[in-house]
C-alpha positions in Angstrom: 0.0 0.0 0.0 1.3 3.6 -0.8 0.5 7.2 1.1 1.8 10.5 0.2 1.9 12.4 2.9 2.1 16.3 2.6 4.2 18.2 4.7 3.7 21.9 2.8 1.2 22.7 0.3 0.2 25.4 -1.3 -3.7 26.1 -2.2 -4.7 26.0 -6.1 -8.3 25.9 -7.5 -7.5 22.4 -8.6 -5.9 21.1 -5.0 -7.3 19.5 -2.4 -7.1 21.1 0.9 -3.6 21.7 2.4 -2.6 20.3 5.7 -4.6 22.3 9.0 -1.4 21.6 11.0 1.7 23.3 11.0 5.0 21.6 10.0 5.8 20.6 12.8 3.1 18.7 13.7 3.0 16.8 10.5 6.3 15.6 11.4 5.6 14.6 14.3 2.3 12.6 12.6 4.6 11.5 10.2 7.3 10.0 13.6 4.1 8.5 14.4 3.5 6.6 11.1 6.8 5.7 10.7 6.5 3.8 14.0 3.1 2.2 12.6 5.1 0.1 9.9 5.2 2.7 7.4 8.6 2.7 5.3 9.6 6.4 3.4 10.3 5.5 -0.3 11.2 9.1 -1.0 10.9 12.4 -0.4 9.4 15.4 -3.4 10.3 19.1 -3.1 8.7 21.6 -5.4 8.1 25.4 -5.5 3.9 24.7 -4.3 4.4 21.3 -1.7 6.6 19.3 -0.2 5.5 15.5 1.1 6.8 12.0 1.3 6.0 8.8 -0.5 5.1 6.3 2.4 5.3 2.5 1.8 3.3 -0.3 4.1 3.6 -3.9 3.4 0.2 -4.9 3.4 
């Protein structure tokens, strides 16, 4: 199974909503599923978000 999970995100008309929590409360979430079993594939930085690719063996 595969997640991406945003840590910035900027708002478009065409986006879903960005993340209510600051950064570092996503990290910390993202601790959290790390801890859960979840493995980081990889990590994406652009101009409008930032997030990680999260792997789970199912």
């Amino acid at each position: 199974m595969e997640k991406t999970f945003f840590i910035r995100k900027t708002m478009t008309d065409n986006d879903h909503a960005a993340p209510t929590t600051d950064r570092f409360q996503r990290i910390e979430k993202l601790n959290l599923l790390v801890n859960s079993g979840w493995v980081i594939k990889g990590f994406k930085s652009s101009e409008n978000e930032e997030y990680f690719l999260l792997e789970k063996a199912e």
